[in-house]
N, C-alpha and C positions, 0 to 999 in steps of 0.2 A: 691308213684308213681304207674300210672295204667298202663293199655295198652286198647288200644280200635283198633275196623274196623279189614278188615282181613289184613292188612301189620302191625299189632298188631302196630300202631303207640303208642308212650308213651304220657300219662297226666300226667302234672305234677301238683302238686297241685297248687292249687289255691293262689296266693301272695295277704297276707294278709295286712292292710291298719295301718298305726301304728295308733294310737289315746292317749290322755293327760290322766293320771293317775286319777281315780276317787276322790282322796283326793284328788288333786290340781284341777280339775276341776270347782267342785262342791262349790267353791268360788267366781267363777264368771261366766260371760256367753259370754263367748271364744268358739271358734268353740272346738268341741269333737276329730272329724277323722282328720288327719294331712296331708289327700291324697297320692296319689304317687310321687316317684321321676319318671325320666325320664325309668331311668334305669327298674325298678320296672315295671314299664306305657309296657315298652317295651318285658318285660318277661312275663307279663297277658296277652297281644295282641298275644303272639306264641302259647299261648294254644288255641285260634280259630280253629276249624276246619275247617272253609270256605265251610262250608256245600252247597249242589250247590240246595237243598232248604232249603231257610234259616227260620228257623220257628221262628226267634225273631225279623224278622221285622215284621209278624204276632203279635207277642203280642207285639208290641209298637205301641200306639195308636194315635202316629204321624208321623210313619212309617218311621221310621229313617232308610237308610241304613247301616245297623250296623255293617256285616263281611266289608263292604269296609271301612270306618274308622277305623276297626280295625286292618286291613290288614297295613295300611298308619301308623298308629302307628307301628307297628312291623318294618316298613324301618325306623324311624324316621322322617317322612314325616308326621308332626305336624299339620301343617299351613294346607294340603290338608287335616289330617282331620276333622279342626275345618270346614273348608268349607263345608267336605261332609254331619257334624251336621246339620249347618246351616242353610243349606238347607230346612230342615225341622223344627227344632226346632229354634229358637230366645233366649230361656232359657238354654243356654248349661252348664253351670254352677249352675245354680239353679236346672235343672232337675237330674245332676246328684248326688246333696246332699239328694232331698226331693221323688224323686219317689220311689214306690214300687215294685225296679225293680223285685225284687222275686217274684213276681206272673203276670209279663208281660213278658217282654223280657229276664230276665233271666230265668225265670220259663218257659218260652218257649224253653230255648238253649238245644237241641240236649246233651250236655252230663251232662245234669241235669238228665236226668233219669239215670243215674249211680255214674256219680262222681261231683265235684263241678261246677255251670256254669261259664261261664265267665264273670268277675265280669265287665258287659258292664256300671253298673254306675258309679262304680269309675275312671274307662277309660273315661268315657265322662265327670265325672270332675274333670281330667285332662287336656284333649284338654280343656276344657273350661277356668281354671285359667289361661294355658300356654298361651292362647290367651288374655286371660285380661294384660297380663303383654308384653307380644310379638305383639299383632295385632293394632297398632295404633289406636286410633278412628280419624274417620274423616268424613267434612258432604259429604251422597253420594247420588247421583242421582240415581235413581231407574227405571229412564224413565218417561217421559211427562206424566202428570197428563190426563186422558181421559175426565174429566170433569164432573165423577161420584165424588159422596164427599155422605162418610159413615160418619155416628153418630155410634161414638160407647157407650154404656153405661157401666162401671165398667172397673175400670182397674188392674183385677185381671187375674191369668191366661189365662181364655177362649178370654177373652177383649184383652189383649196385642195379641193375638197371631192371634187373627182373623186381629187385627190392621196391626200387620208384612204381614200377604198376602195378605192383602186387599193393602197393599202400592208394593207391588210387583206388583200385576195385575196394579199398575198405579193410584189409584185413591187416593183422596184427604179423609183423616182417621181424626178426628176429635176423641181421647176419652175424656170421661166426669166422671170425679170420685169422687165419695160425700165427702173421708175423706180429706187430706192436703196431704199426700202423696199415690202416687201410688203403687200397687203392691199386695194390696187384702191381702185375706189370707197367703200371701208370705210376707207380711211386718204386718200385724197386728195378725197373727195367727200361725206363726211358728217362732218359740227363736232363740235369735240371735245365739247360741250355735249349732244349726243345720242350721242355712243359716243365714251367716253373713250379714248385710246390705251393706256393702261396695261391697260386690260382688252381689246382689240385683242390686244395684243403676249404678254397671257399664254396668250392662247387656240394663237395661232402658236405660240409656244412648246411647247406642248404636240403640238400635229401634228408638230414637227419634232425631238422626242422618239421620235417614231415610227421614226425612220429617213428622212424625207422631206426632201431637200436642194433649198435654193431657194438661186438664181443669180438676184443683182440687177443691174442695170444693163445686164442682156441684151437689145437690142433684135432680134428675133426678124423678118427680111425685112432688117438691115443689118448685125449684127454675127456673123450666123448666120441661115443661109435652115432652109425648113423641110425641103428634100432636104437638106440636111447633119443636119439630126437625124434622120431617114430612115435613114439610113446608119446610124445609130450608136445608135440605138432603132427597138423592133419596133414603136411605135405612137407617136402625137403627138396631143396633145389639144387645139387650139384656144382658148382662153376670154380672146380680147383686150378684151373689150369693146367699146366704143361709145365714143373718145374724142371720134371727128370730128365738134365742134358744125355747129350749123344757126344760121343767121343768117335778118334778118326782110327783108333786099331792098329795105331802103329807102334813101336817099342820106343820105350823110355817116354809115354807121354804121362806119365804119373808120376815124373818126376817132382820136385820142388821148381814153381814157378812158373808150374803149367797149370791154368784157371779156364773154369769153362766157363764159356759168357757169361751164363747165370750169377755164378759167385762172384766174377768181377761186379759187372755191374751192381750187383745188392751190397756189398760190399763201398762203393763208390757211391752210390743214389741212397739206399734207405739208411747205412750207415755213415754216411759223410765222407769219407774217407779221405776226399779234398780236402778236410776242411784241417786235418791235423795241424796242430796239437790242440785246436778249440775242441774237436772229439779226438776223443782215443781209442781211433780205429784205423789207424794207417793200413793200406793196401802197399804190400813190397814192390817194387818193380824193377828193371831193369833200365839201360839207357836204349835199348832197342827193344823194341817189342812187337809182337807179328800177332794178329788177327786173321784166323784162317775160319774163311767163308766169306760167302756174297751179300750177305742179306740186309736189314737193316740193323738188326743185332748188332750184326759185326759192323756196321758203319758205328752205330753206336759206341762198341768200346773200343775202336781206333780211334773215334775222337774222345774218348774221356781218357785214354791213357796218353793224348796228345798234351793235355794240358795238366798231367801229375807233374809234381815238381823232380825233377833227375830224367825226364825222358828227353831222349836229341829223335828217337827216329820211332815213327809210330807206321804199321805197314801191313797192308791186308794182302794177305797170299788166297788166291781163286780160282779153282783149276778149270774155270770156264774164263769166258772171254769177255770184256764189257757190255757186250749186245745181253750177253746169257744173266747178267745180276741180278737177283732177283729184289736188288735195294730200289727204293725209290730216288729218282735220279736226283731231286732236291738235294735226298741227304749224301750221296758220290757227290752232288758238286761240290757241298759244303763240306767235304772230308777233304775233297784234293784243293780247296781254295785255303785251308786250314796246313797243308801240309803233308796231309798223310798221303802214303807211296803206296801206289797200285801193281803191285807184284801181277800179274793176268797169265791164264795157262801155267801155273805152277801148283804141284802136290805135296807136301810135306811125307814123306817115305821112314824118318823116325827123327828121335828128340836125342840128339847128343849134351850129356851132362859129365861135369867136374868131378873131382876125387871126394868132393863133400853131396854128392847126388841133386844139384841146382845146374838146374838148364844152362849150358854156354852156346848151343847153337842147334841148327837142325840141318837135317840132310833132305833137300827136294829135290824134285824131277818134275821135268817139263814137260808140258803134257801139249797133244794137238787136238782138234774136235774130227770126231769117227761122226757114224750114222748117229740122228736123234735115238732119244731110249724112253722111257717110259712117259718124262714129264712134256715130249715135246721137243726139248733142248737137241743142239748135237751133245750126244755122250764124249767126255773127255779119257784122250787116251794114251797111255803113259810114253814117251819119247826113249827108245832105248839105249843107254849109254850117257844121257844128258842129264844125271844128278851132279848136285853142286851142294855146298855148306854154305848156308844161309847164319851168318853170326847173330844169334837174339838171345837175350838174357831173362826174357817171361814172353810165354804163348799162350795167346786166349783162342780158346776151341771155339767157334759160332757157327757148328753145321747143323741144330737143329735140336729138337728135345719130345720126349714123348710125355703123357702124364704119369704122374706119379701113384705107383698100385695100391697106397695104403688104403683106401677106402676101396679098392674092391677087395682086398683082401682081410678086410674086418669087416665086410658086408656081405651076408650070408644071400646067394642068391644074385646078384649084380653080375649082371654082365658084360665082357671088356672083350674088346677086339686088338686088334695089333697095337704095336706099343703103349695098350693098357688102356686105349681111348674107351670110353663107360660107353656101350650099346643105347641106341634111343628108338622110339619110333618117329621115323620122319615129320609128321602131321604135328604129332603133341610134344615130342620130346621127353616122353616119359620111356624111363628105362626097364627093364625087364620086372624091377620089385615096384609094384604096385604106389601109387604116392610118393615115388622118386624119382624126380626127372635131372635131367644136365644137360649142359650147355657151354658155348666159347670152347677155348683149348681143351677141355676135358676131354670133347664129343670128337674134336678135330685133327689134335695134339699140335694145331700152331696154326693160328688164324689172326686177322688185323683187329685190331680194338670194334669198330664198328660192327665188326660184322656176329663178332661176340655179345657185342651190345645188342642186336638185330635176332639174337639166340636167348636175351634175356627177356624181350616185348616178348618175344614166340610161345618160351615156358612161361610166362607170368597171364599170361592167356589162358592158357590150356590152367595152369593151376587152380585159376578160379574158375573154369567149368568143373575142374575136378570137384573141389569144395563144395560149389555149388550142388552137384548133382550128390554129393553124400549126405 
C-alpha cells in the first residue's frame, strides 16, 4: 500500500487476475486469464484517480473515455459502462484480452510512474464479457441509410471498425473478406488460448446487428478488383493487412517443415488443426520445434506448437537479448511458465534437411550486441567461429511480414511504398486514387490491433466527409 498527491491519498495495489495452472493449461487451448469477478472489477476501478487530465485517453488510439467507464464500474453501473466503451470501441472484449495495454493507456496512467497502473484492460474485459452474457443482442437501427454505401475490403481489425462508424454516420457498409471467416488476425492469428472464438464471434455478431453485411470468401484483386467496387460504391476502404511473410535468407529454409508464422498459425486457429481428427486439417510437426523471432507472433506459435500432440520441446531462437523482445512480457512469461525454451543471442545461418528433403536440424551461430542500428536496439552481431547444430524437425519463420501486392497490382493508379505498404495521406487516409483510402497493416505492414482499430475510427471519418461533400 502507497500514498500519492498531497491529501497523501492511499494506493492500493493493483488486483491481480487469477489465470489456469501451467501444467493444466498447456494441454489444451482454453483461454489462460480467468478475468475478474464483479467484486474484483469493482476494487481495480477505486484505484482510479479520475485525473482531471486524463493522459490514458491520450494513449488509446481509439480514444476510449477511460476514467468515465471506470468511475461506472466502481458504482456498479456496468451496462453504463459497456455503453461508454462502445462508443468508441466495437471490440470490447477482444480489445481488452489482445491489446498492449502497457505501452498505451496503461503506460500512459498517471500512477504508472510510481506504482502499478490501472489495470484499464482487464476492466474492459470485464464490461465486455458482462455484457456478452447481460446485453441482449438485437437487430438495431442506427438511423436511415444516407444513400452513401462503403466497400469495405478485410474484415480484420481496421475493416470492422471503420465498418461500425461507417454504419453509425448512416451509410450502407458492405465488407469483403477473402478467407470463410471474418475477423483477420483475430481469428487466424491469435490462439484460441488468448481470445476465445466464441467471444470473437459474439462481438461480430453484434456489428452485424447493425445492419453491416460481410461477404466471405471474397478475394478482393481476383474475384473482384477494386474499380469494380468503384463502380458500384462511392468509397472503398482498404484494410488487407499484412499477410505476405518475410523469410530469414538463409539455405534450405524452403525445405519441408519449414512454416512461416502465418501459415502455422492459420492453419492451427482458422483451421483447427488441434482439433484433429474432429477436423481434417492436421498440421505436421515434429518432436522439436524452433520458433525464430521475438515478437508476439512468435510467442504465439511456440505456444501453440507446445500443446500439438507429438511435441517434447517447443523453442524460440532470437538473436537479440530479452531486454531487446519486442513480445509483450505477459506473453514471454506465459511461454516460459508453459515450457517453452528461450534460445537468446542466437541466428539460424541455414536449414539442414534428410535424403527425403524434411528438416532434421539447423546450423546457428551466436550472436553479441554491437552499436544500436536503425530501430534503437543494439544491432546483433555474428560470433565468429561459434556455430553449432541445433537438432529440430519443423521451423516456424516469425521475423515479420509486409502486405500482400494483389490489390496494388490490379489497381490502376495505387500507390505502395516499401514492402507494398498502400500510400495514404496522413490527415484522411485516403490513398493516391481518389475514394480509396487504407488503413491497419496495409498502410504500416505490422501494427497492434488497436491501433489498426484507431486507423479504422480515422478513415470511417474522413469517408463520410468524403460522401458528404460529393
Amino acid at each position: 500500500m502507497a500514498e500519492t498527491g498531497k491529501k497523501k491519498r492511499v494506493v492500493e495495489p493493483r488486483v491481480p487476475m487469477a489465470e489456469r495452472a501451467a501444467a493444466e493449461r498447456v494441454r489444451d487451448f482454453q483461454e489462460v486469464p480467468q478475468g475478474y469477478t464483479l467484486a474484483q472489477a469493482k476494487a481495480e476501478a477505486r484505484r482510479c484517480l479520475q485525473c482531471k487530465k486524463p493522459t490514458c485517453i491520450q494513449g488509446c488510439p481509439v480514444r476510449i473515455n477511460i476514467p468515465k467507464f471506470i468511475a461506472q464500474i466502481a458504482e456498479g453501473k456496468i451496462a453504463e459502462a459497456y455503453a461508454t466503451i462502445y462508443e468508441a470501441n466495437t471490440l470490447v472484449s477482444v480489445c481488452g484480452r489482445v491489446c498492449p495495454q502497457e505501452v498505451q493507456c496503461e503506460g500512459a496512467c498517471v500512477l504508472a510512474k510510481k506504482y502499478d497502473p490501472i489495470a484499464i484492460g482487464a476492466l474492459e474485459r470485464y464490461v465486455g464479457d458482462w455484457a456478452a452474457e447481460n446485453v441482449p443482442r438485437e437487430k438495431r437501427d442506427l438511423g436511415a441509410e444516407k444513400g452513401g454505401a462503403v466497400a469495405v475490403v478485410g474484415a480484420g481489425p481496421a475493416g470492422l471498425t471503420a465498418a461500425a462508424d461507417l454504419r453509425r454516420y448512416g451509410h450502407h457498409v458492405v465488407v469483403f473478406e477473402a478467407l470463410h471467416e471474418p475477423g483477420g488476425v483475430l481469428t487466424y492469428g491469435i490462439p484460441e488460448f488468448r481470445l476465445p472464438r466464441a467471444i470473437l464471434k459474439e462481438e461480430l455478431g453484434r456489428l452485424t446487428d447493425t445492419g453491416v453485411e460481410i461477404v466471405p470468401n471474397c478475394v478482393i484483386g481476383k474475384t473482384l478488383t477494386v474499380e469494380e467496387l468503384l463502380g458500384e460504391f462511392g468509397a472503398v476502404f482498404l484494410a488487407t493487412g499484412a499477410g505476405l511473410p518475410h523469410f530469414m535468407g538463409v539455405p534450405g529454409e524452403m525445405a519441408l517443415g519449414v512454416y512461416s508464422a502465418n501459415e502455422f498459425l492459420t492453419r492451427v486457429n482458422l483451421l483447427y488443426a488441434y482439433k484433429f481428427p474432429e477436423y481434417p486439417t492436421p498440421v505436421k510437426v515434429g518432436r522439436r520445434v524452433a520458433v525464430i523471432g521475438g515478437g508476439n507472433t512468435a510467442m504465439d506459435a511456440a505456444r501453440c506448437a507446445k500443446r500439438l500432440p507429438g511435441v517434447e520441446e517447443s523453442i524460440i531462437v532470437y538473436r537479440r537479448s530479452r531486454a531487446e523482445m519486442p513480445a509483450r512480457e505477459a506473453e514471454i512469461h506465459h511461454a516460459e511458465e508453459e515450457g517453452v525454451r528461450l534460445e537468446l543471442l542466437q541466428a539460424p545461418t541455414r536449414v539442414l534437411t534428410d535424403e527425403r528433403g524434411w528438416v532434421r536440424g539447423m546450423e546457428v551461430v551466436r550472436m553479441e550486441l554491437g552499436e544500436p542500428d536503425a530501430s534503437g536496439r543494439r544491432r546483433p552481431v555474428p560470433v565468429a567461429g561459434s556455430e553449432f547444430i541445433m537438432e529440430v524437425e519443423t521451423v516456424i519463420v516469425a521475423v515479420g511480414q509486409a502486405a500482400n501486392p494483389l490489390i496494388s497490382r490490379t489497381t490502376e493508379g495505387l500507390k505502395v511504398g516499401r514492402n507494398n505498404v498502400i500510400l495514404v495521406e496522413e490527415e484522411t487516409l485516403m490513398s493516391s486514387r481518389p475514394g480509396v483510402f487504407a488503413g491497419g497493416d496495409a498502410i504500416t505492414g505490422g501494427t497492434t490491433v488497436i491501433e489498426a482499430m484507431g486507423h479504422g475510427r480515422k478513415a470511417a471519418a474522413s469517408i463520410n466527409r468524403y460522401l458528404q461533400q460529393r
